[in-house]
C-alpha positions as CSV (number, residue, x, y, z in Angstrom):
1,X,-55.3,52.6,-104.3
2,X,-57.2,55.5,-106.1
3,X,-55.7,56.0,-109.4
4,X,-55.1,59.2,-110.0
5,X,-52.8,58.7,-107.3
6,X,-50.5,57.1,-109.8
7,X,-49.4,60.2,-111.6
8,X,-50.4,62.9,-108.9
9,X,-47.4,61.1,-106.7
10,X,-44.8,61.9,-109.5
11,X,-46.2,65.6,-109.9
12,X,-43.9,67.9,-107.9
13,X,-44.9,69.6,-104.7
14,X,-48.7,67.9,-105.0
15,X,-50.9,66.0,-102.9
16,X,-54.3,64.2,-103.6
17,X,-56.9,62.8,-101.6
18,X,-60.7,62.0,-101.2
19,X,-60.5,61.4,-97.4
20,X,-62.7,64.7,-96.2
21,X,-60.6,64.4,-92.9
22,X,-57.0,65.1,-95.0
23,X,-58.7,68.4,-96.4
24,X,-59.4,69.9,-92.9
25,X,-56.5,68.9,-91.7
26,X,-54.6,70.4,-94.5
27,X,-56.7,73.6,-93.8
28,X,-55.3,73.4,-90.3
29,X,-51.7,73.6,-91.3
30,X,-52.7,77.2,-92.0
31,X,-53.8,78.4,-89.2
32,X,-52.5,81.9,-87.3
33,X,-50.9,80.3,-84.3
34,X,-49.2,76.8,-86.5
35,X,-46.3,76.9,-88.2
36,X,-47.4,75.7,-91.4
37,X,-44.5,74.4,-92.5
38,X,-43.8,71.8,-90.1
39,X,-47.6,71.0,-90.2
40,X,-47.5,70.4,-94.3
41,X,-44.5,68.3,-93.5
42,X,-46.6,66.4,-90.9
43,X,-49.7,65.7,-92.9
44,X,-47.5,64.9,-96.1
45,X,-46.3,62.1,-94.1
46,X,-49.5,61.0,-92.9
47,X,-51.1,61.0,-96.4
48,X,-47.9,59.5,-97.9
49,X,-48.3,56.6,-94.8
50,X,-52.1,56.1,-95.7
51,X,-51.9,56.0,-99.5
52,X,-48.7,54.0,-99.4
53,X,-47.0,56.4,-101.8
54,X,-44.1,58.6,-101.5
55,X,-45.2,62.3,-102.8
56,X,-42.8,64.0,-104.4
57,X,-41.8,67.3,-102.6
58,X,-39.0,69.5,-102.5
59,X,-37.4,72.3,-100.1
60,X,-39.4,75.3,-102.6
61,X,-42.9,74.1,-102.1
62,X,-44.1,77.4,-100.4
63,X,-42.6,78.9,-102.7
64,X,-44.6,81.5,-105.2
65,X,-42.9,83.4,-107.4
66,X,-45.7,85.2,-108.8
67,X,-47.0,86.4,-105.4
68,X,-47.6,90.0,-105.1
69,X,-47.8,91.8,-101.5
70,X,-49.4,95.1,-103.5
71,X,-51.0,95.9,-107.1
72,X,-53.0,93.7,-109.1
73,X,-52.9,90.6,-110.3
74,X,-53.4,91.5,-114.0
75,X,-50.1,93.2,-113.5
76,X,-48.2,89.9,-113.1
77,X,-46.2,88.4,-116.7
78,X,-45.6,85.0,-117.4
């Protein structure tokens, strides 16, 4: 098992891999005619399946509170 996978598992709403073939496919889940939630879902599972770890996700992880639909980003406050 690679070992960053050891603490990138406990970090919330996070995934991790080296495998070239998990990146496109995670660029995939974004795609105009996907529903990228259900895809995420999907590919969590698969990853979780490969690596033999359980990610740790919850219902809010397409969640960003600090998106901005208009103005600037040097507008935002943290």
């Amino acid at each position: 098992m690679i070992s960053h996978l050891d603490w990138i598992k406990n970090f919330k709403n996070a995934i991790f891999s080296n495998d070239p073939n998990f990146y496109e496919d995670y660029l995939q889940c974004f795609g105009e005619e996907s529903d990228a939630k259900v895809r995420i879902e999907e590919l969590i599972k698969k990853m979780e399946n490969h690596y033999e770890v359980k990610f740790n996700f919850d219902d809010n992880y397409l969640y960003y509170p600090h998106f901005k639909n208009d103005g600037k980003y040097e507008e935002l406050r943290f």
